[in-house]
C-alpha positions, 0 to 999 in steps of 0.5 A: 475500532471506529465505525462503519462509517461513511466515508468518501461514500464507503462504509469504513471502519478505522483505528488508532494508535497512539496520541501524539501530536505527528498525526500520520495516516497508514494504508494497508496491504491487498488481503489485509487490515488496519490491524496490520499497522500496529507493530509500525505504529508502536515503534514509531513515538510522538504520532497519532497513527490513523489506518483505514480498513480499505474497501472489502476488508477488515469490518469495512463494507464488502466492495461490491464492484459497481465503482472502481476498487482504486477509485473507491479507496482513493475516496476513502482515504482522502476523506479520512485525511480531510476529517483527520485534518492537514497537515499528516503524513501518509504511509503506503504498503503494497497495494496501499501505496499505489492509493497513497501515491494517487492521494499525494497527486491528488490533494498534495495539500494534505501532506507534508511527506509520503511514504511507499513501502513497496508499491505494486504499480506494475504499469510503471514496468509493463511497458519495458517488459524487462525480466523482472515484469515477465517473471511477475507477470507469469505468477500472476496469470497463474492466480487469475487463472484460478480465482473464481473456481479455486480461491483457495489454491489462488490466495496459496499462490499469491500469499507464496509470493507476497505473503510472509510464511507459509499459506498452509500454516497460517491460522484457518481463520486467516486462509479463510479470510484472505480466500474470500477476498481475491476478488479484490485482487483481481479488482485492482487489476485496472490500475495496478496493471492498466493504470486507468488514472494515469499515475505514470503518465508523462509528467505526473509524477514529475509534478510531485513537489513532495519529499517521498520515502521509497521502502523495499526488502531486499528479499522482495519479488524483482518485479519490486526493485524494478518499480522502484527505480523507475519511481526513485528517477521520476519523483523529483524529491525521492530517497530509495532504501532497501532493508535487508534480509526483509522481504514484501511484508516488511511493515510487520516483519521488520517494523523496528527497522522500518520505523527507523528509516521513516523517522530518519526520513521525517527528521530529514525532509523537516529541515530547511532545504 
């Protein structure tokens, strides 16, 4: 582990794995850690795998709210990417998809590929309101209904969704970790539901020249699938994949796999057009 240090002006602290010459930059799930990327990063050979632990995780600084949740990983991960050097690949889950899908917009200079495992832009669906949004839409009033006076009954409820297991039976350690943290949940909700930065504007992700991997279990939450599609017909250069029997925490269920579809996707998007 490396840090707290400062970075896009957030103390941060960060790992790595490996020492092989691909270097590639991994961004973690909402209620998680940098630690969640090393099942991924064993199986994946020849890279150096970088993972921040995102604001308000991990030994990273608490997010304290007086700038933008989105905004303030957004700056962290550009600036890993800038010290780590161009060119790396970014690898996205959940949450740190929706960052990684902001860096590529933003200094697409950086990359030669991206990665999203199932990111939970749900401002790319809002506005069908299809059933797969409804039925999200429902669960999730119901966690931010409770998070201030019951985090513990919210974190149950969201972890029920998007977790793998049961909250119940997880360690004490790791309920109580992810209790103190639904603040950021609730924290995301200006981008993940709002979409403050405009990523779904017209044309924004139309201007995406880059080869992106889209990831999802086929065991995930509809609302998944949904998003999914609507980024698969928008980004000009996208390969949609759905690993079976997975569901949303397929990095670390389901690495092997997982490792297999973005080797294969490295391999492909590095051959001549």
């Amino acid at each position: 582990m490396i840090g707290p240090e400062d970075l896009g002006g957030h103390a941060t602290a960060w790992r790595h794995w490996g020492q092989g010459a691909r270097q590639v930059l991994a961004l973690h799930c909402s209620l998680a850690h940098a630690g969640a990327w090393s099942r991924l990063a064993a199986a994946l050979p020849g890279v150096t795998l970088t993972a921040p632990d995102l604001p308000g995780h991990g030994r990273s600084a608490d997010w304290t709210g007086a700038r933008d949740l989105h905004e303030t990983a957004t700056g962290v991960a550009i600036a890993l990417a800038e010290r780590i050097g161009a060119p790396l690949d970014l690898i996205g889950h959940s949450f740190g998809a929706t960052i990684a899908l902001r860096v590529a917009l933003e200094r697409p200079d950086l990359l030669p590929s991206l990665v999203l495992i199932e990111p939970v832009l749900f401002s790319a669906v809002r506005q069908t309101a299809g059933p797969e949004f409804t039925d999200f839409a429902a669960g999730y009033v119901a966690v931010n209904a409770v998070i201030d006076q019951d985090p513990a009954q919210a974190a149950a409820l969201f972890h029920g969704v998007w977790g793998h297991g049961h909250f119940a039976e997880l360690p004490a350690a790791q309920r109580d970790y992810m209790t103190r943290r639904m603040g950021l949940v609730a924290g995301q909700n200006p981008v993940l539901l709002e979409d403050l930065p405009g990523l779904t504007a017209p044309g924004r992700l139309e201007s995406l020249a880059l080869p992106v991997l889209l990831l999802e279990g086929a065991e995930s939450p509809p609302v998944i699938g949904a998003i999914q599609q609507v980024l698969a017909a928008r980004l000009p250069h996208a390969r949609r994949q759905i690993i079976a029997g997975a569901a949303h925490m397929l990095p670390v269920t389901h690495a092997a796999k997982v490792a297999a579809q973005v080797v294969a996707f490295w391999a492909e998007s590095s051959c001549p057009a």
